[in-house]
N, C-alpha and C positions, 0 to 999 in steps of 0.2 A: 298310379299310386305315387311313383316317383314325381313326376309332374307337380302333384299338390305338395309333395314335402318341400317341394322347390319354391314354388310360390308363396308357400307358410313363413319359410325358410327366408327368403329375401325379403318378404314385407317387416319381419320380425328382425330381420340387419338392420334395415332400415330407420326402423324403429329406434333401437339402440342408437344408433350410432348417430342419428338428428340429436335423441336426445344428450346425447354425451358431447357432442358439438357443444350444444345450448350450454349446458351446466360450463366447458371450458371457456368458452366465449364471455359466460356471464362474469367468472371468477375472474381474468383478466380485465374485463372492464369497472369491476370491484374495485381492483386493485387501482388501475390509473386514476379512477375517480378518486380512491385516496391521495393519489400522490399530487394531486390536481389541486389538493388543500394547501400544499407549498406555496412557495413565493417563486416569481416566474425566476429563470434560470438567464444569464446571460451567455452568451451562444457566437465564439468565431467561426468563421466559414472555410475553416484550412482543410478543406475536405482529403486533401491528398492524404496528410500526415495521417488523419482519424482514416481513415481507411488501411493505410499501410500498418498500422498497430492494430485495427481488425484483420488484417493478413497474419501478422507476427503472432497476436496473443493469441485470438480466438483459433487461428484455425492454423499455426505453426505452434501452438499452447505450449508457448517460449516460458513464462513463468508456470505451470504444470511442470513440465521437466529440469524442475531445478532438484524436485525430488524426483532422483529416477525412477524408484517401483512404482511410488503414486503418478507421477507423471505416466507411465508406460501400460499401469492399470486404465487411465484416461483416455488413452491415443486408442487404445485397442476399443474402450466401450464408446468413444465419440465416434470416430471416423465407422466404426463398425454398427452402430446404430443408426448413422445415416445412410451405408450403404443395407440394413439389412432392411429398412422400410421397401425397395423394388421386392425383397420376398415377401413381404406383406401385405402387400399389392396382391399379388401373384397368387399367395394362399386364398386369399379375397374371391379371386375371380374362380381360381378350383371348385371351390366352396358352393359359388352361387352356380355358374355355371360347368359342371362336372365333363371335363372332357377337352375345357377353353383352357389358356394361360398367356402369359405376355406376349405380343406380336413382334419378337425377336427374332424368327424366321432360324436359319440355320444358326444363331447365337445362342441362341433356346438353352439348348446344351450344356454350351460352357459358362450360361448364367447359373444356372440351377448349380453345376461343381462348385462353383466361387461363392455363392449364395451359403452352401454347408459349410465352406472354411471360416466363413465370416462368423456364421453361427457358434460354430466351434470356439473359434478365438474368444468371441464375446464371454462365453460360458467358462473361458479357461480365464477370463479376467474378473468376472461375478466371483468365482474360485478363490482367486488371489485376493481380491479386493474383501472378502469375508475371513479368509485365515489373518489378512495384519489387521481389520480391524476387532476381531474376535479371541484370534489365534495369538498371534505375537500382540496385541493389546500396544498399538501405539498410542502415547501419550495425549496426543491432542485429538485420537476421534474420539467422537461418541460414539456408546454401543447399547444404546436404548433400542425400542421396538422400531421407533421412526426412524433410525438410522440403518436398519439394515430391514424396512421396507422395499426401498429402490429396487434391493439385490433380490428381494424374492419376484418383483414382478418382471425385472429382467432376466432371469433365471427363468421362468414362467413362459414368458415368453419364447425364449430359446428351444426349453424340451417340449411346448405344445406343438413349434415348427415342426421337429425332426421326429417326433411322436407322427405326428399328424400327416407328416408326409411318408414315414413307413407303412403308415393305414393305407394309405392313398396308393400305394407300390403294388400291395395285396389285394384293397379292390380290383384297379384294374389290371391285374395280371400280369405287370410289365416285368418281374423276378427281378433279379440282380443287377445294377447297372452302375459303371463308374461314374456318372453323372452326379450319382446323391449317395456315396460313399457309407456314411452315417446312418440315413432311412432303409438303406439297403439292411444293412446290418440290423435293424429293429424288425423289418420287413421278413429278414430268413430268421427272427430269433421266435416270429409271432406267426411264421407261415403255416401254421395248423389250422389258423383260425378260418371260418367258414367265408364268403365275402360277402356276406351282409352282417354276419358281428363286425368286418372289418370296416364298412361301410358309417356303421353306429360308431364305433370308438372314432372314425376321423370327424366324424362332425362333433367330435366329446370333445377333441380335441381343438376343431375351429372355433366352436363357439368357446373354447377358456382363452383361448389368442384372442379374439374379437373381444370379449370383456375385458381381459386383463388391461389389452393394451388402448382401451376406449376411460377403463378406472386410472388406467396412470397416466394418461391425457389430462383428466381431470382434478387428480391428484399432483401433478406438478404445480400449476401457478397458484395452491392453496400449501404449499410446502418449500422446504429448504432448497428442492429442485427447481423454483421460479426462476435461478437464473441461468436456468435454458433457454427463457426467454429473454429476464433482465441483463442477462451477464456481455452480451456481443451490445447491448446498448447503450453500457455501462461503459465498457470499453470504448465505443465511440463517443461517447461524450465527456471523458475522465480529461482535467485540463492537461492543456500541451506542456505547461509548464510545473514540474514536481512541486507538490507543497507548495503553490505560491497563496496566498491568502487574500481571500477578496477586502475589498475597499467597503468601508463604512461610512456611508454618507451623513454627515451630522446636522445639515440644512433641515432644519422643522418647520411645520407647515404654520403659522401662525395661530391658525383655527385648533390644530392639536390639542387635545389636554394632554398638559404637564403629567397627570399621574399613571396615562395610558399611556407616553413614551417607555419604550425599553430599548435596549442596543443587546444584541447578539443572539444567543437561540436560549428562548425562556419558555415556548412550546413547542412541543412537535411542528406547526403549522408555518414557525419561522423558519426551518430550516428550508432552501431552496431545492426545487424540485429535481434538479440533478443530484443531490445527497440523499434524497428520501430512495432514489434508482437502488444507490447505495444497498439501502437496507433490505431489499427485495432480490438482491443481486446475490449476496451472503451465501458462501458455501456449506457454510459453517464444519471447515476444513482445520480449524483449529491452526494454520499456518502463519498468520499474524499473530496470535499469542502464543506462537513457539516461539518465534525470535524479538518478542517483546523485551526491554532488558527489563521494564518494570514487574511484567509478571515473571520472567525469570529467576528475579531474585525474592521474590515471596510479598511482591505488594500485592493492591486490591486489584490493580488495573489487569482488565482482559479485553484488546481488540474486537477481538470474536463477539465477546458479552454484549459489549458497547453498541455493536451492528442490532444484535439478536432481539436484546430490549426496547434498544428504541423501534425496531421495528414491529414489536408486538404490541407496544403502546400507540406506534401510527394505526397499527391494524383496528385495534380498539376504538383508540380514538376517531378514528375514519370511519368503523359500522357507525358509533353515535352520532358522527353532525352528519355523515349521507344518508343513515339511516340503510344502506348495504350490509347484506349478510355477507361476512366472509366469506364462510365456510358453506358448500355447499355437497351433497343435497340439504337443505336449507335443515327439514324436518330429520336430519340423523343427526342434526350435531344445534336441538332447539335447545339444549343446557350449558350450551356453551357462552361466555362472557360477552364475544364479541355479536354473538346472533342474537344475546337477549338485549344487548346494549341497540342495535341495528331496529331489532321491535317494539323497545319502550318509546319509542317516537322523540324524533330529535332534540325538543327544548330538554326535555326530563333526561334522556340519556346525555348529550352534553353538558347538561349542567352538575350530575354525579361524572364526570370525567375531568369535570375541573379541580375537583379534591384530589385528584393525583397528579401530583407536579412533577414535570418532566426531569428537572434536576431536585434531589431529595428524593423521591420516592420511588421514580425509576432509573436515575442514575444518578450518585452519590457526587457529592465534590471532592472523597478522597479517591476516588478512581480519576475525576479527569487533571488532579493533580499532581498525578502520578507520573501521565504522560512528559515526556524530552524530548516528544517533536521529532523522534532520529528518522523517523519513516522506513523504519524495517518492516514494520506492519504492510505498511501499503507496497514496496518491494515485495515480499512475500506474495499479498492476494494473487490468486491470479485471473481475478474477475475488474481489479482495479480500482477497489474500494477504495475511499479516502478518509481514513480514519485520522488523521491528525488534525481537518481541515473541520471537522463534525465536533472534535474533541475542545479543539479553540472556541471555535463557534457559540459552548456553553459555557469556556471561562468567560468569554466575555460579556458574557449575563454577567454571570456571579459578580467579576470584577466590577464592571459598569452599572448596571442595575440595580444588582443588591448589595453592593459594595461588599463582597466578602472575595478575601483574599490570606494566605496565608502571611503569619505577621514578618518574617522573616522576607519573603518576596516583597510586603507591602515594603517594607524598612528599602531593599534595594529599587526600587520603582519610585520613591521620594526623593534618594539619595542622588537618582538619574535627573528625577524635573527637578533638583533645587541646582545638585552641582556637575550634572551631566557626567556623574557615573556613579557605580553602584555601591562606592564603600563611602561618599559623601565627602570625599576627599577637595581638597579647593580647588578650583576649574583655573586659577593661577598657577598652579605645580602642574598642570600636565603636559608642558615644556621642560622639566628638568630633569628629565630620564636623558637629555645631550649629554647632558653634565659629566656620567660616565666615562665617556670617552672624547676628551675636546678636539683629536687631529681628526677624528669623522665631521666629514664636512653634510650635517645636515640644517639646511637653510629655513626657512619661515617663507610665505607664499610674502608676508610684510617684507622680510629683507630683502628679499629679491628684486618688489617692486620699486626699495629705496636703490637699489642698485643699478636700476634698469634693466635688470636680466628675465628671461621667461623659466617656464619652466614645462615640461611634455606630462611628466606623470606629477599627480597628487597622491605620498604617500599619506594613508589613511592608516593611523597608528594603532587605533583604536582604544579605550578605556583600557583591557589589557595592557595594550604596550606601553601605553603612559604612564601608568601608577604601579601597574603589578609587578614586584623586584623580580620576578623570574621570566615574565614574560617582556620585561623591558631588552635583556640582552638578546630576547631571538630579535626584536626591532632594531636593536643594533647593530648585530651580527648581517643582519636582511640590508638595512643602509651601507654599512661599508664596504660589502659586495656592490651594490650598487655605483656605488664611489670607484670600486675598481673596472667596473665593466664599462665606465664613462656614462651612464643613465641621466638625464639630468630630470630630478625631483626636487618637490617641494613639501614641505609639511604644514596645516594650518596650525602648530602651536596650540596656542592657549585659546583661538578658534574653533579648536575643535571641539567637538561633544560626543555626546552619544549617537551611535547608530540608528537605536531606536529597538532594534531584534530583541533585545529583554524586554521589555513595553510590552510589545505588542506580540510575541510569544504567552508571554504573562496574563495575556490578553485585555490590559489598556490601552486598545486603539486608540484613545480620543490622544494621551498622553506622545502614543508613537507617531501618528499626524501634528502634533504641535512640533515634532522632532527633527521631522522631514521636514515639513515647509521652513524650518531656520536653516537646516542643512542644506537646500536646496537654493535658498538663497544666499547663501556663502558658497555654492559652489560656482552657479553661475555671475557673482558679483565676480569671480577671480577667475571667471571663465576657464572651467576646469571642464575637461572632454574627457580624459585620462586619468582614473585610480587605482593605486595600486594597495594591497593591504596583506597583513600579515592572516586575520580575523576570516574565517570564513563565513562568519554570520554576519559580516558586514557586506564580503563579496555579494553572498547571495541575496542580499535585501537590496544592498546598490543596483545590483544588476538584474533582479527579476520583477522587485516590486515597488523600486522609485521611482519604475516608468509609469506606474499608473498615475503619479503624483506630478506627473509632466517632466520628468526631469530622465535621460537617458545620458551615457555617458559609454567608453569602454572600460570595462572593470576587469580586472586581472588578479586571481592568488598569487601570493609572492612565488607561489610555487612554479605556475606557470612561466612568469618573467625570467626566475631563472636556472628552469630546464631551455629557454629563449639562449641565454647564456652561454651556460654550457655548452649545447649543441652547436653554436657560430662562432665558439671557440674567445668568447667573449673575459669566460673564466673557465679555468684551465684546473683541476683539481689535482694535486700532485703529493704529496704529503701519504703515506699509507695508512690507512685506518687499521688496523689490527683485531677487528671487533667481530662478530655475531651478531647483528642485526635485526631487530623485527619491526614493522611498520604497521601504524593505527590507522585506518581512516577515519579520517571527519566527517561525519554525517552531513554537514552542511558544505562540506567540500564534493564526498563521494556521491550520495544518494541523492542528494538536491541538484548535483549541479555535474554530475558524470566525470570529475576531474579523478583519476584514479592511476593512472600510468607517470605525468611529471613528477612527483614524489618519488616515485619509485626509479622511474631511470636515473634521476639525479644520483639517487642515491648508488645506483649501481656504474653509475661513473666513477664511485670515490677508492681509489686504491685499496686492495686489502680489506676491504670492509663484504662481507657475505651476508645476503639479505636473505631471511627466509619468513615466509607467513605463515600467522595461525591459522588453524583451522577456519574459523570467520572471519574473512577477510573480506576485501573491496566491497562489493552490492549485499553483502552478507556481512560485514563485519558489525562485529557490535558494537552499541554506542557506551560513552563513557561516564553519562550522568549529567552531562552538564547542561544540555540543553533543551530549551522551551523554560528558561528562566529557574530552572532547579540546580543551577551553578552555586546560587543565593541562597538556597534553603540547606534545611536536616535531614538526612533520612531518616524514619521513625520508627519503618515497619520493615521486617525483613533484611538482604543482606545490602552490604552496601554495594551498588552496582559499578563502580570505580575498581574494587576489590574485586569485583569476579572479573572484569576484562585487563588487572594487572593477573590475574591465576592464570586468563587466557594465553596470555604476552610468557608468561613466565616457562609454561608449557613448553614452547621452542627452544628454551636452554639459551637463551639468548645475553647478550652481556650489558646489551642498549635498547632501550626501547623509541622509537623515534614516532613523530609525530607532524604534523601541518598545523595547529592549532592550537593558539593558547592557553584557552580553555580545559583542548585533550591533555595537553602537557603536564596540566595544573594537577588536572585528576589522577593522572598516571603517576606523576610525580609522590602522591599523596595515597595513592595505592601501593607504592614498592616501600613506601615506611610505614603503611601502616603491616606490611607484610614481612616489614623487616630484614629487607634484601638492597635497602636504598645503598646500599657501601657497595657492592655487589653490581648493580643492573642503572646504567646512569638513564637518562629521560631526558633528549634532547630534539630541540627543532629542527628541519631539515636545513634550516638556512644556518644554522649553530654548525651542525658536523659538517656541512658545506664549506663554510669558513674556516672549521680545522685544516682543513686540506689543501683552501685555495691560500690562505696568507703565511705558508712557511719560509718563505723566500723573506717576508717583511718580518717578520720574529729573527730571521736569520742575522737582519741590517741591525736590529736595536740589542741584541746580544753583543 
């Protein structure tokens, strides 16, 4: 009798478990055929790097433990869900052959004890992972039915184990044993039971293990849990370089028609197949629109959204032109959009898929307008999504293609291609910020040449430091250190232009390549290897994305050169600052480009002066508003995002708020008055309080 239940019993696993193969196999191949719609991906081969950041994230889940409880809720159900597959295995084998178990010989033992701990843990992190998202109700989860699916099947899973294996105690007779701690305990709470009820309840209990975890097989790569699979490939293919922005090539084929050209992402289909990974990848952890500053302060924009949508719409859009059902078993989910879009057969379904336009209908222009580019979103992920790089991607539809642009951007993006910068100001004056101070000796890359002298570095002043009356004296302050430390630089004058980072932020690549190739040629006409700049959005365009443009160079923050300075004893800070201190990072200093410690030791070089950080600070600090070209615009909606990181700053009781970037300076500056503390809390550049300190000795001579 036993014999036949065994063989019913096995052929009937079997059954299952091909078919749940099938169904997972098939939804993963769904899915790539989707993402197969992209445009192909270009691909370096630094396998080191991509490997040692699948070490780091995936499997050290380095950004996971930035939040501890969620991170530690994480560690416990990854690492513990990989190890508790060998007891699943193991129940397997129980199950089919009664009597069998893993071939661990005298380890046997002390796998089964480790095996219950693991168990445990899991089930004490299902626990925790349902009280915050239920209990204490954080912010950014959901608590719909799909969201706390996961936790019943892993739950499920856990008490069918230790259920299953108390049955199994009492079958076969073995009573109490420190081995299985837990089952033991189920085992003496149920030891009345005769041992063929106990017999029946364990197979109740293998076969709910065997389905559950054969349905959440198959319910993963059709769910938010895809990037169990997407998320380590996501991470290996996520660029080496933060934020850098791919290149648009503007050569047309001559045979093209003119009215089927488009430049940037105007369907799904344009985005490239590493970004569509992206949207499959999505925890939907809500941690990128925690420290959004745009949704934080009550705009449209949501990271999270942004992923969520367009990925429902690839989904859709991908059953129509493959003609692939999502969602499978095919026939439980036949009223669903994307299964009936997959059976109305490809012409007819893609051509009702065309009346929903990817910008407009599924995602707005005021959400991607929202976006400043600061990449906290993508710091945050910890799958490595790239959400500022998807969000560009469809200004520069809108910009390029459909020509829509907010007017206020448009106005500074004329103001750059007529007078190479953003207030339209004449491309003549941006030499007369010397004027300030005539004993600063800053030269012209022309004067030098009429002189016969060289020069090492090109300081790069930027539109900021040329025209803008507040950001002119950090360029000044930054030169006559310079002057002191014996540096020798040059400046291009009235050569200079624009960077180009508003443009092409703003997302007029065509505008930002016309910018570069002059720049490019001005720099190697003066044969320039060396830039230095006050501008961190010009650092980081020089140095990460004018190499595609053929042009590389060494690029330097001013901050960098001189904490150089300082430390070789070059300048000497002496003067006592008397202050309370708090320091901003620059997104396009900090997060783009890792620079986060010279600001701050400078600063901590300066006598008397005591530097303390807000709460959001370095990899985490928040951005100020100004960038991805919303320097130039209005806020409209919600609070101003300049104002909540001067409430942040203010918070520390601080007397100064200090900064690296003209930009932050501008904002901050403009937050402490509109806060009404500007008398109160002064807003200065590092090279500014740097220079209080280092020219007392020269204040000393002209007194």
């Amino acid at each position: 009798m036993m014999d036949t239940f065994l063989l019913i019993n096995l052929l009937a696993f079997l059954a299952i478990v091909i078919y749940g193969l099938y169904l997972f196999a098939r939804v993963v191949a769904t899915r790539i055929s989707y993402i197969k719609l992209g445009k192909k991906s270009e691909f370096d081969r630094d396998f080191k790097e991509r490997f040692r950041r699948i070490g780091k994230i995936v499997f050290g889940q380095s950004k996971l433990l930035k939040d501890k409880k969620s991170g530690t809720i994480h560690v416990m159900m990854f690492y513990g869900f990989i190890l508790v597959q060998f007891g699943a295995i193991d129940m397997f084998i129980r199950g089919l052959a009664p009597g069998s178990h893993l071939p661990f010989g005298p380890f046997y033992a002390g796998f089964t004890f480790f095996q219950e701990l693991v168990t445990l843990m899991i089930l004490v992190a299902v626990v925790w992972a349902f009280h915050r998202r239920y209990v204490e109700k954080i912010v950014r989860l959901k608590r719909g039915f799909k969201a706390g699916l996961v936790l019943i099947f892993i739950g499920t899973l856990m008490v069918s184990v230790l259920a299953g294996n108390g049955m199994a105690l009492i079958w076969h007779g073995e009573g109490l044993t420190w081995t299985e701690p837990i089952a033991s305990l189920i085992a003496g709470a149920f030891s009345w039971l005769p041992q063929t009820a106990a017999i029946v309840l364990f197979y109740v209990f293998w076969w709910i293990h065997t389905i559950t975890i054969l349905t959440f097989l198959v319910y993963v790569p059709q769910s938010k849990h895809a990037h169990l699979i997407a998320a380590p490939i996501n991470v290996f293919l996520s660029k080496r370089v933060p934020g850098k922005l791919k290149k648009i090539d503007f050569d047309m084929d001559e045979e093209e028609n003119e009215d089927e050209i488009s430049f940037g992402v105007g369907k799904v289909e344009d985005f490239e197949q590493h970004q569509m990974i992206d949207f499959y990848a999505c925890v939907e952890c809500g941690r990128c629109t925690d420290v959004c500053p745009a949704s934080g302060t009550g705009k449209m924009l949501s990271p999270m959204d942004i992923m969520i949508k367009v990925r429902d719409h690839l989904t859709e859009r991908g059953a129509a032109v493959t003609g692939n059902s999502p969602w499978v078993p095919s026939y439980a989910f036949s009223n669903t959009n994307g299964n009936q879009a997959a059976s109305a057969g490809a012409n007819e379904a893609a051509a009702g898929m065309e009346s929903a336009s990817l910008i407009g209908d599924v995602i707005t222009a005021e959400e991607l307008s929202g976006c400043t580019t600061c990449r906290n979103c993508e710091d945050a992920c910890p799958v490595n999504n790239e959400h500022v790089g998807t969000i560009i991607d469809m200004r520069r539809y809108l910009v390029m293609t459909e020509g829509k642009m907010d007017p206020d951007a448009q106005r500074a993006v004329m103001n750059i291609e007529r007078q190479g910068n953003p207030w339209g100001l004449s491309k003549k004056d941006r030499i007369k910020w010397r004027e300030l101070d005539e004993e600063a000796y800053i030269p012209t890359v022309k004067e030098l040449k009429k002189e016969d002298k060289e020069f090492e570095y090109l300081f790069w002043v930027s539109s900021m430091g040329s025209f803008d009356n507040r950001s002119q004296k950090i360029a000044l302050a930054f030169a006559k250190l310079m002057n002191k430390a014996g540096i020798n630089f040059a400046i291009l004058g009235n050569k200079e232009t624009n960077s180009g980072d508003t443009a092409r932020r703003i997302g007029n690549e065509f505008l930002f390549q016309e910018i570069a190739e002059k720049n490019i040629k001005e720099f190697e006409k003066n044969g320039v290897t060396k830039i230095v700049t006050i501008d961190p959005h010009a650092y980081n365009i020089f140095k990460n994305e004018y190499p595609d443009f053929g042009f590389e160079a060494e690029v330097y923050h001013h901050t960098q050169m001189l904490y150089d300075m300082v430390m070789n004893g070059k300048l000497e800070p002496k003067r006592e600052i008397n202050q309370k201190l708090t320091y901003h990072d620059s997104c396009y200093l900090g997060r783009y480009n890792g620079v986060y410690d010279p600001p701050r030791e400078i600063l901590k070089s300066i006598p008397g002066l005591e530097l303390v950080e807000m709460q959001r600070n370095k990899e985490n600090g928040m951005c100020c508003g100004a960038g991805g070209g919303l320097m130039w615009t209005e806020e409209t909606t919600g609070n101003r995002i300049n104002v909540a990181r001067t409430e942040q700053a203010m918070e520390t009781q601080s007397t100064m708020i200090s900064s690296a970037c003209p930009f932050c300076l501008t904002m901050l500056s403009d937050g402490t008055k509109a806060k009404e503390v500007d008398e109160d809390i002064s807003t200065l550049d590092v090279a500014e309080i740097l220079a209080l300190s280092v020219f007392i000795e020269d204040e000393a001579k002209t007194a």
